[in-house]
C-alpha positions in Angstrom: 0.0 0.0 0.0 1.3 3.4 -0.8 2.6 5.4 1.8 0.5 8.0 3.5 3.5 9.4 5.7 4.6 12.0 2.9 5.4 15.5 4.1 3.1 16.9 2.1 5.0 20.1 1.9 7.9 18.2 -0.3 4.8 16.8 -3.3 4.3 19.3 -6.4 1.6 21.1 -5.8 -1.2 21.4 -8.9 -1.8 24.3 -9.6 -2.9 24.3 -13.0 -5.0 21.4 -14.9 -3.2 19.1 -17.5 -6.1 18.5 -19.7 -5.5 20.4 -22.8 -8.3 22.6 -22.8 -10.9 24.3 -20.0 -14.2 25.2 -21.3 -16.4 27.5 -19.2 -19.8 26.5 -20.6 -22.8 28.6 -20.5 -25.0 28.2 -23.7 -26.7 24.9 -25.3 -24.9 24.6 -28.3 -21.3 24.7 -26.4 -22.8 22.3 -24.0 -23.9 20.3 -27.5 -20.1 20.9 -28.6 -18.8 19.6 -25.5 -21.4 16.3 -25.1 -20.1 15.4 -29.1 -16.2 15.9 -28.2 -16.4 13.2 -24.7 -18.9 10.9 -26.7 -16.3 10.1 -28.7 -13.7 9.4 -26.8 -13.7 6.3 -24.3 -13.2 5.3 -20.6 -15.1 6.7 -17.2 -16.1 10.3 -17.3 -14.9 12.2 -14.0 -17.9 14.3 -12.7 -18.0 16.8 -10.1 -20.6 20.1 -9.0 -20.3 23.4 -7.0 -22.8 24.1 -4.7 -23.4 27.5 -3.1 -23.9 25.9 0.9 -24.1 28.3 3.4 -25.2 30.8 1.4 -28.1 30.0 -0.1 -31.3 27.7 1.0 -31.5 25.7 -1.8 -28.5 22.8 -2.4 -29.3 23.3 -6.1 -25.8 23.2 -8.2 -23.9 26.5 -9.6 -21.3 24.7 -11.8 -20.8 21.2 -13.3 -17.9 19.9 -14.0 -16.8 16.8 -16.6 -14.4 15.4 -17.5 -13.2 12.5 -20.1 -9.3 11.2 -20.9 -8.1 12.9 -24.0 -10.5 15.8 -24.3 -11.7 18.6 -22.4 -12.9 19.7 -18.7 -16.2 20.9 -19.3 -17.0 24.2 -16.4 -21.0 24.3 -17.5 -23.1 27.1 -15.8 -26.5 24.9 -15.4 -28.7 28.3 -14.4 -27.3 29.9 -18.1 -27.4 26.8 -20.0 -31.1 26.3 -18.7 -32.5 29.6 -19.5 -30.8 29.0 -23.0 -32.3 25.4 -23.7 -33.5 23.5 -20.9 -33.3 20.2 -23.0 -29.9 20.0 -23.8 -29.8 18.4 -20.0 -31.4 15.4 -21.5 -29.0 15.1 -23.9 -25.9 15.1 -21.4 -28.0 12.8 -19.2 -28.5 10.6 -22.5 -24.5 10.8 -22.7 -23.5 10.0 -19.3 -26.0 7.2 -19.1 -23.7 5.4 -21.2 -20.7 6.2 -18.8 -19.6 5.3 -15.7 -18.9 8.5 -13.0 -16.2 8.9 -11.0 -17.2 11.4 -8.4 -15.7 12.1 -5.1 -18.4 11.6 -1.8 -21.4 10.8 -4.6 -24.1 11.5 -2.0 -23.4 14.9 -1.7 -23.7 15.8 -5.3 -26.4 13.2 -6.4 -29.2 15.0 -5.5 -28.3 18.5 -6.8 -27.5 16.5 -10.8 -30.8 14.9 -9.7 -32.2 18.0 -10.1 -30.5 18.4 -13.3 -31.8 15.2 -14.6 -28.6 13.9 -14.4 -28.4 10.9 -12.2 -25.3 8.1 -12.6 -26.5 3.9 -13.9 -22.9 3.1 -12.8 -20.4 5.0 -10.5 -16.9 4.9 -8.8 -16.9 6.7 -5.6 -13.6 8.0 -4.6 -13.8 9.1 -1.5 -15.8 5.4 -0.3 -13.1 4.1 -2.5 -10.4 5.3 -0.4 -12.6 4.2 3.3 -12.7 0.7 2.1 -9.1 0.8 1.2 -8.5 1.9 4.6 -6.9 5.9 4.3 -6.0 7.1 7.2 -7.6 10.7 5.0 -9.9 10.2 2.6 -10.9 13.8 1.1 -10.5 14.2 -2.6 -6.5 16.3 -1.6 -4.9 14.0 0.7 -5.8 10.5 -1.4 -4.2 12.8 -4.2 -1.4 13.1 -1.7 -1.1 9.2 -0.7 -1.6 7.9 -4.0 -0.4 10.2 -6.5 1.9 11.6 -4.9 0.6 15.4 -6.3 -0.9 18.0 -3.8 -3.7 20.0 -4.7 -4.8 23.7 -4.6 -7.9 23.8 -2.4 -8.2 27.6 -1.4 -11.6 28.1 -2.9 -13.6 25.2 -1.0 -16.2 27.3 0.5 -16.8 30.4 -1.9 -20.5 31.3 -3.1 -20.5 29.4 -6.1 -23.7 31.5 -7.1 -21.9 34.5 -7.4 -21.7 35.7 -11.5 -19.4 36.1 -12.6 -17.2 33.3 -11.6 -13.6 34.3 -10.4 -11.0 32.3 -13.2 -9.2 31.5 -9.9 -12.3 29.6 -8.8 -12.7 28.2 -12.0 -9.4 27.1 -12.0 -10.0 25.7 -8.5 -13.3 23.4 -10.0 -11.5 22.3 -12.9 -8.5 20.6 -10.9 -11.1 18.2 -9.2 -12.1 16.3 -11.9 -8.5 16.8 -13.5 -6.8 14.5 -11.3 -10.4 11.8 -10.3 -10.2 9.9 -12.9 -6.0 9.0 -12.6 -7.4 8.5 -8.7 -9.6 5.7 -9.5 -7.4 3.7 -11.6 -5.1 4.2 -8.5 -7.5 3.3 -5.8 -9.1 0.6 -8.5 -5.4 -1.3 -8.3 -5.1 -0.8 -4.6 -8.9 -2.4 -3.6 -7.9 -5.1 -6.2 -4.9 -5.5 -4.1 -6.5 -6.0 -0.7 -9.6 -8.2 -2.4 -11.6 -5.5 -1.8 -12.5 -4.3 -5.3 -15.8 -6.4 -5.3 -17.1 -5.4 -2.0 -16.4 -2.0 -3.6 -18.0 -2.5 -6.5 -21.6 -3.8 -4.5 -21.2 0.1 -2.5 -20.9 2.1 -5.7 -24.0 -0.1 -6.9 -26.2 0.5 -3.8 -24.6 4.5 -4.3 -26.5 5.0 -7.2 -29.8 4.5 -5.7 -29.2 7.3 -3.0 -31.7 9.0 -0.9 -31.1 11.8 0.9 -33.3 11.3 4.2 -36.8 12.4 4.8 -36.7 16.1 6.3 -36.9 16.2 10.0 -40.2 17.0 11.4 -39.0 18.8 14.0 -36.1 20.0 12.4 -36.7 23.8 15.0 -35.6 21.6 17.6 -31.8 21.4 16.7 -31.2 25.2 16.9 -28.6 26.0 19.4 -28.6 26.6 23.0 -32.5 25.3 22.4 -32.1 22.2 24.8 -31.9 24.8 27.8 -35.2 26.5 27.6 -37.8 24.5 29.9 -41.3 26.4 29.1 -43.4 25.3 26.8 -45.0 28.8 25.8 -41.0 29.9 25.0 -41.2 26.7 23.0 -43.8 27.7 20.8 -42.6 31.0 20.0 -39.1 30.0 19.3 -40.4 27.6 16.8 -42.6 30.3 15.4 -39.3 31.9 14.4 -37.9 29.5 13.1 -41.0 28.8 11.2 -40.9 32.4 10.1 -37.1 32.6 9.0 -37.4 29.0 6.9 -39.9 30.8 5.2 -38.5 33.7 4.3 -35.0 32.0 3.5 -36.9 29.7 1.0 -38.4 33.1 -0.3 -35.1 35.1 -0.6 -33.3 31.5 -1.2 -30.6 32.4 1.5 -29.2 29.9 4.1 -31.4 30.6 7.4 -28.3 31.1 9.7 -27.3 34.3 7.5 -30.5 35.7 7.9 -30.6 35.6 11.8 -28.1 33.1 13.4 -30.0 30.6 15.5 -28.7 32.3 18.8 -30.5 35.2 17.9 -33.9 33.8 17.7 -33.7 31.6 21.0 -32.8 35.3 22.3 -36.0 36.1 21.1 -37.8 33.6 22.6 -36.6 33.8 25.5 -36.5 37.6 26.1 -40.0 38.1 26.5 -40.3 41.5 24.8 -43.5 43.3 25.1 -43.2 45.0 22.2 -41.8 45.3 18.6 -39.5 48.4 19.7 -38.3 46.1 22.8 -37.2 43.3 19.8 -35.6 46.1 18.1 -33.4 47.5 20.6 -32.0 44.2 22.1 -28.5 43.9 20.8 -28.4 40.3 21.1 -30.7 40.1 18.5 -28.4 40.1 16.0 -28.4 39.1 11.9 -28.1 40.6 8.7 -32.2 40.6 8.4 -33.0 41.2 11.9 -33.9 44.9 11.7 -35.0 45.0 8.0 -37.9 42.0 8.8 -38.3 43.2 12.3 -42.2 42.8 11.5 -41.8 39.4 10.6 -40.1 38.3 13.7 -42.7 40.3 15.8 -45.4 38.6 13.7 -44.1 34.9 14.8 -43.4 36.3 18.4 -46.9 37.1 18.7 -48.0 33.8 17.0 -45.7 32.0 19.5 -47.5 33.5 22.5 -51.2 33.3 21.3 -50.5 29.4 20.6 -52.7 27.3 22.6 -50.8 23.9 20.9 -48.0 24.1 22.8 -44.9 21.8 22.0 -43.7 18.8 24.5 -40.8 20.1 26.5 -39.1 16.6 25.0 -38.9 15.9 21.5 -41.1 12.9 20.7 -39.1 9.7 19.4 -39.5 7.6 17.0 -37.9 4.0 16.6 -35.8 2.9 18.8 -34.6 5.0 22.0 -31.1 6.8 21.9 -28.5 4.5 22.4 -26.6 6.8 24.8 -29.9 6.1 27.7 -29.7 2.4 27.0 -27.1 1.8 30.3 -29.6 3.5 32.7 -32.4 2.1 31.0 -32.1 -0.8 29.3 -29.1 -2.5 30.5 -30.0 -6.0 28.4 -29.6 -4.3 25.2 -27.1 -2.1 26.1 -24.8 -5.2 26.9 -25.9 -7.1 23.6 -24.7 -3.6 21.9 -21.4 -3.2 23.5 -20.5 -7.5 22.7 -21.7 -7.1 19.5 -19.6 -3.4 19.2 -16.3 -5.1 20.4 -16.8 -8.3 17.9 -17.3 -6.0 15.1 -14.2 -4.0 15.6 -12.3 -7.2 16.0 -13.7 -7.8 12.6 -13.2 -5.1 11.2 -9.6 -4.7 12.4 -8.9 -8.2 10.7 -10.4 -7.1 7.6 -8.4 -3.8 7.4 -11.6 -1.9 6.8 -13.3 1.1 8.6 -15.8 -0.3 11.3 -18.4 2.0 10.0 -18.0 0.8 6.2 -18.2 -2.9 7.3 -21.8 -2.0 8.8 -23.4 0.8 9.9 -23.8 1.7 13.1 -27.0 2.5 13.4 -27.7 -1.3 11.6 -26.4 -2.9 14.8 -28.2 -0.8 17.6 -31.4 -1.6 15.4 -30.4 -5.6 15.5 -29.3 -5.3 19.5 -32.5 -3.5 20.9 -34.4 -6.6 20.3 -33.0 -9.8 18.6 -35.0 -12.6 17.0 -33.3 -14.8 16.9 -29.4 -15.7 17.6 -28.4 -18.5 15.2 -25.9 -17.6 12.7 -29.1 -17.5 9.4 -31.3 -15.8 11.4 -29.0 -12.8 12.0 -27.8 -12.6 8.4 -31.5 -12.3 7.5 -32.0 -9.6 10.2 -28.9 -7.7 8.7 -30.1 -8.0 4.9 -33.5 -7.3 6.1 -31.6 -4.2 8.3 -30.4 -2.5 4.8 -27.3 -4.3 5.0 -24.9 -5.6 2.0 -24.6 -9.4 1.3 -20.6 -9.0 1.1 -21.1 -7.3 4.7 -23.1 -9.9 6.1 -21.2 -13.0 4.9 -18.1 -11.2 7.1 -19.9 -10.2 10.1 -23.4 -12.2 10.9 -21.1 -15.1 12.7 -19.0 -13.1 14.7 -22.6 -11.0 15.5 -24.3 -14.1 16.7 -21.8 -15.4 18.9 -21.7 -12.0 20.6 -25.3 -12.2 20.4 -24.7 -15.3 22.5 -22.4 -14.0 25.1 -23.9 -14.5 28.9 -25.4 -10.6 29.8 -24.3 -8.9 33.0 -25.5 -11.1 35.8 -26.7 -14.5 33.6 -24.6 -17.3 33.7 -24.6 -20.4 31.1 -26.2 -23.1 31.3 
């Protein structure tokens, strides 16, 4: 295995892409161009998009970039190609349903080429690539590092990739990541083939493609900081009329929430117990770019807050299975069957040279230790399968999980 103990310092640093040509891309017929010049070419296409996160609501994408061996990185601007000729998308997914993508942590940027109508039939995913392979760093720069032996200039990781027009240092930035993703899977490819790993792999990037992202939280107002101290209902309901009131007017202005009024700000709010909209005003802590200039909004959901007669549960209601971390005061059976099963899947695991949470999920095994079936070696790998779990993952683990299964609990003794 290559070394990962480089001094980083000492690698040539990419600065530049080697691919002959970078095409920014913001019409339909370049797009067209672009789509004819790849088709004919051969091999996986590398695939990568910019998102504008924290500053805007919506996780839609700003840039696309692809990539094929022997022709040109492809910068397209989806919001200028769309307005052109929305159904030149169809033609690019047409394209790249032919291909195989190589993208670096696919389940970030599946759903916003979703949106695009772009979705992958058959991937390579670096950065899961380089987890099974066992990296001790696995972002798309340091496996550059350990197995190229090249490092790459990552300044522009967090700009606001809506902003037009796009900086050519930013667009430099975008182009270097597919650049370099494709000569990164035929590295990590050779090294998974290596350790035997390369089918497990393969059965992850198949299960990749069919991606989800999770259903939204219910009561998502809950996580807002410094929340979990307020211990009055009424407060309750009007600091999740704010928050109501600011998701709303962040999906209106499409602006991430927190930049709008940080979290702090509203639980401040809440909390206060102003008496009146100039009170709001005047209280410092109630800080945020749209704080003073929506002052009637907040006021609005302050007052809604207060009126409320359906007050919220000082507790968040759960659903499923209770959180592991009360299972030692409370439920001290399955909080033993957790911490066997834990220990004989690290031991697993550790023989396998894999990531404990790649060789099953943790959430996979407090759902199969809060209340167990059955403890034969075929009833556990059906609980797994049944669980979500991979067959490779379950032909390594399910005996090593039963017998744990069958270890004596705190205070039993065997028979």
């Amino acid at each position: 295995m290559p070394s990962e103990t480089n001094d980083a310092v000492d690698l040539p640093l990419l600065e530049k892409p080697r691919a002959e040509q970078v095409l920014y891309v913001d019409d339909a017929s370049s797009l067209r161009s672009g789509i004819k010049v790849l088709a004919a070419l051969q091999g996986p296409v590398g695939v990568d998009a910019e998102r504008a996160s924290g500053f805007k609501y919506s996780n839609r994408a700003y840039l696309v970039q692809i990539f094929r061996r022997g022709g040109p990185i492809l910068l397209i601007d989806p919001i200028a190609v769309l307005v052109d000729d929305a159904h030149v998308f169809e033609e690019l997914a047409d394209f790249l349903n032919e291909c195989e993508w190589v993208l670096h942590a696919a389940s970030q940027d599946i759903p916003c080429l979703s949106e695009l109508g772009l979705r992958p039939k058959k991937l390579f995913d670096t950065e899961l690539a380089a987890r099974l392979a066992n990296l001790e760093r696995v972002g798309l720069g340091a496996a550059c590092e350990a197995l190229l032996g090249i490092r790459l200039a990552k300044e522009h990781s967090a700009v606001d990739w809506s902003t037009r027009p796009l900086r050519d240092d930013w667009l430099n930035y975008a182009a270097l990541d597919v650049d370099v993703i494709i000569d990164l899977r035929d590295a990590l490819k050779e090294l998974l083939e290596q350790q035997g790993k390369l089918t497990w792999a393969e059965t992850e990037f198949e299960n990749a493609t069919k991606f989800q992202p999770k259903a939204p939280n219910l009561d998502k107002w809950r996580t807002m900081s410094g929340l979990s101290a307020v211990k009055d209902a009424q407060v309750l309901a009007v600091a999740k009329s704010l928050w109501e009131a600011r998701e709303a007017l962040a999906i209106k202005l499409d602006v991430s929430p927190g930049r709008l009024v940080p979290d702090a700000s509203l639980v401040e709010a809440a909390t206060a117990k102003h008496t009146n909209r100039a009170a709001l005003a005047a209280n410092r802590k109630f800080a945020g770019r749209a704080s003073r200039s929506y002052i009637d909004t907040w006021w609005a959901a302050i007052e809604k807050g207060l009126a409320s007669r359906d007050l919220p549960s000082l507790r968040s209601p759960h659903t499923g299975i209770p959180n592991h971390r009360s299972w030692p005061q409370k439920y001290p059976d399955a909080d033993a069957r957790l911490k066997n099963v834990r220990a004989a899947v690290v031991k697993r695991a550790e023989e396998l040279n894999v990531p404990v949470e790649n060789l099953v999920s943790p959430d996979t095994i407090r759902q199969l230790c809060w209340q167990p079936l059955g403890l034969t070696s075929e009833k556990v790998s059906n609980q797994l399968l049944g669980l979500g779990a991979r067959l490779w993952q379950v032909e390594l683990i399910a005996s090593a999980v039963a017998e744990a299964l069958n270890l004596p609990l705190v205070g039993e003794t065997q028979d």
